[in-house]
C-alpha positions in Angstrom: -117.3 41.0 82.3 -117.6 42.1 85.8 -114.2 42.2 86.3 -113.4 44.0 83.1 -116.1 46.6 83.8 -114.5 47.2 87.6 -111.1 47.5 86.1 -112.6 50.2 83.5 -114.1 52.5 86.7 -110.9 52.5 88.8 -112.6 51.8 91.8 -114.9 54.2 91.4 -118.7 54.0 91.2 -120.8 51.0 92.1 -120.9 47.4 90.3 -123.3 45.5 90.9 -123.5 41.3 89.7 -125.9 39.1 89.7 -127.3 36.2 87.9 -130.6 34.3 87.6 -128.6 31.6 88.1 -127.0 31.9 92.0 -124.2 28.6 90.7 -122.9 31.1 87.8 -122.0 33.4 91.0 -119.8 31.4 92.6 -116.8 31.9 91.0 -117.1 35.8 91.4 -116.1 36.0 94.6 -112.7 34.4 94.9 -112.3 36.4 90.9 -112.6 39.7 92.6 -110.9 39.2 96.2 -107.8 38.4 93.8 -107.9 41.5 91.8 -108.6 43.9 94.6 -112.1 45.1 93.6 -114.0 46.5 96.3 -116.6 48.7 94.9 -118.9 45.5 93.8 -121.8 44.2 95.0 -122.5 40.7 94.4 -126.5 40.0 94.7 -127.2 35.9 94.6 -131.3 35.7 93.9 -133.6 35.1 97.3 -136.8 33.6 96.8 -139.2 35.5 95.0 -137.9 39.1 95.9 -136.1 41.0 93.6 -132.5 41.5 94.7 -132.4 45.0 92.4 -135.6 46.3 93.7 -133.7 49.7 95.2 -131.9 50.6 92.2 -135.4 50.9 90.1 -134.7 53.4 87.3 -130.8 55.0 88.8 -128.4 53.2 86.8 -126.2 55.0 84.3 -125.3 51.3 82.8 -127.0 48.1 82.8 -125.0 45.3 80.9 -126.6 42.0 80.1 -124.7 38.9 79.1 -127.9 37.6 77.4 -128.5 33.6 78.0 -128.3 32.5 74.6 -127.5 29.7 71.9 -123.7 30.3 72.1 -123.8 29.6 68.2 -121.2 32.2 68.6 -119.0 29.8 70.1 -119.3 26.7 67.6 -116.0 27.5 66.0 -114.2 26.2 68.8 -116.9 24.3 70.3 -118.0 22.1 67.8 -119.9 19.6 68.9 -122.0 22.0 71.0 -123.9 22.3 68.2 -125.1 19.0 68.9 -126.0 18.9 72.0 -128.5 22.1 71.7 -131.9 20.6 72.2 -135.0 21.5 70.2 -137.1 24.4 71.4 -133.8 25.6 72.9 -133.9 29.0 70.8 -137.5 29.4 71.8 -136.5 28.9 75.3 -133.6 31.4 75.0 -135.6 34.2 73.1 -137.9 34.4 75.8 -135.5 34.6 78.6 -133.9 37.7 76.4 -137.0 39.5 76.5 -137.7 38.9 80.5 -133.8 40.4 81.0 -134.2 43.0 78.5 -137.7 44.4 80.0 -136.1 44.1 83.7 -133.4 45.9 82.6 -135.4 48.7 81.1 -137.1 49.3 84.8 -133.4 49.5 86.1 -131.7 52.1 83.3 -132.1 55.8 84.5 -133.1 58.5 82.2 -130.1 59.3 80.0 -128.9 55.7 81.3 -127.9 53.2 78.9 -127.9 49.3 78.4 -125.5 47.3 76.5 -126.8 44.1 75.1 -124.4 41.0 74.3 -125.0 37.9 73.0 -122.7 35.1 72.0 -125.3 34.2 69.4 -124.7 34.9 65.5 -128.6 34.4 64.8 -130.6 37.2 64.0 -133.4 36.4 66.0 -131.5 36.4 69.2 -129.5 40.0 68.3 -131.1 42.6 65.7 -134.6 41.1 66.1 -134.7 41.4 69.9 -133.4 44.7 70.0 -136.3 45.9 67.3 -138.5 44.2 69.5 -137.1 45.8 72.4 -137.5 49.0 71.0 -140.9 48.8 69.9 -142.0 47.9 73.6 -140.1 50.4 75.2 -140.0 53.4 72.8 -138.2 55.4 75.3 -134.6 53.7 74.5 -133.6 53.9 70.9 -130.4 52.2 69.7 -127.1 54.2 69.9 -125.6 54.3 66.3 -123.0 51.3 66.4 -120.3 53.8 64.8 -120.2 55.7 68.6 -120.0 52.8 70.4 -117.1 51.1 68.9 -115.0 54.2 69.8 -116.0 53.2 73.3 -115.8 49.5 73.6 -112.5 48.7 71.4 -109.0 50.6 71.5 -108.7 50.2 67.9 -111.8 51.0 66.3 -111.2 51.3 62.5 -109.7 48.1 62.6 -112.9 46.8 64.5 -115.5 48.4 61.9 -113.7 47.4 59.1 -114.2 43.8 59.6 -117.2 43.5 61.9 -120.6 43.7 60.5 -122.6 47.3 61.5 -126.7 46.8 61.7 -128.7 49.6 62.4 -129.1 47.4 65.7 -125.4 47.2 66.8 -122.2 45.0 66.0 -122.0 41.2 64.6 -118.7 39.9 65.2 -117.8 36.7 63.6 -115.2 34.1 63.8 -114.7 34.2 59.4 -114.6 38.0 59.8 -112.8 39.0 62.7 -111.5 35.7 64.1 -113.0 35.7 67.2 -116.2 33.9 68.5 -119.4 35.3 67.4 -120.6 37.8 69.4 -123.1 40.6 69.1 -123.4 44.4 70.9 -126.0 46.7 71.2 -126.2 50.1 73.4 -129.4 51.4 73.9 -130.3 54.5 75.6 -133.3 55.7 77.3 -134.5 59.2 76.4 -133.3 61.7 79.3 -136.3 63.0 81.7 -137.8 66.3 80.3 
C-alpha cells in the first residue's frame, strides 16, 4: 500500500510508513529503493516514544491497514481459518480501536483517514467505524458513493457488485471475486 500510495503522489508530498510491528518493515526498504521512491519516510517503533509525535494533527491522509482476522482472505487461504485462535477477534478489535484513536490525533482538520480491513465481519468494519465515530464526533464517514470515484478507475462496475453501508465498501470474494476487504474514509470537520 505504501508503494501504491507513492506511485499515486508522483513524488510529491511526504509518505510516511510505519508499523507496530518493526519485522513487517523490513521488506520496505529494498520495495522502495527498486521503484525509485524517495519522498518516504520509513519510521521502525523506538522504545516507548512515539515515532509520529511531530506530525500531531497535519496530515491530509492517514491510511490504516487495520490488523485484523483476514477472514477476508479464507477463500484462498483456507485452512487459515483454522489456525485462528480463540479470543483472536477480541484481540484484533481492540488493537483497531488503539490505531483508529492514534490516527484521529494524527488527521488535520479537513484531513481524512481511510480504514481497510481484510476482514468480512461486521464487528471489525461497520461496527468500529460507528464506534469510531461516536468517540470522535469530529470525523463523520464520507458517503462510500465519493470515495469509489476516487479509489477504483472503474467505479460503476465497482458499486454495482460491492456491497455500500452507510459505513463504507464490503467487497467479497462471491460478489466481486476478490478477497474480502472493507474501506472507509472518514473525515475530520475543517477548523472554524
Amino acid at each position: 500500500k505504501t508503494l501504491a500510495l507513492a506511485a499515486m503522489m508522483q513524488g510529491k508530498g511526504r509518505l510516511i510508513a510505519t508499523d507496530h510491528d518493526k519485522r513487517q518493515l523490513a521488506p520496505i526498504y529494498e520495495r522502495l529503493s527498486r521503484a525509485g521512491v524517495h519522498n518516504c519516510d520509513v519510521r521502525t517503533p523506538k522504545g516507548p516514544n512515539d515515532t509520529l509525535a511531530d506530525i500531531h494533527a497535519s496530515a491530509d491522509l492517514v491510511l490504516i491497514d487495520a490488523p485484523c482476522t483476514g477472514t477476508g482472505t479464507w477463500r484462498r487461504n483456507p485452512d487459515a481459518k483454522w489456525r485462528m485462535r480463540p479470543g483472536a477477534l477480541e484481540v484484533r478489535l481492540k488493537d483497531q480501536v488503539t490505531v483508529l484513536d492514534r490516527a484521529a490525533a494524527l488527521a488535520k482538520p479537513g484531513g481524512r483517514i481511510a480504514y481497510i480491513t481484510c476482514s468480512v465481519l461486521p464487528q471489525e468494519n461497520g461496527e468500529q467505524i460507528k464506534a469510531f465515530t461516536a468517540r470522535h464526533p469530529e470525523f463523520s464517514v464520507v458517503p462510500p458513493e465519493q470515495t469509489a470515484a476516487v479509489l477504483w478507475d472503474k467505479a460503476e462496475d465497482f458499486a454495482a457488485t460491492a456491497l455500500k453501508s452507510d459505513e463504507g465498501w464490503l467487497m467479497t470474494p462471491r460478489r466481486t471475486g476478490t478477497d474480502g476487504f472493507f474501506v472507509s474514509v472518514l473525515k475530520r470537520a475543517a477548523a472554524t
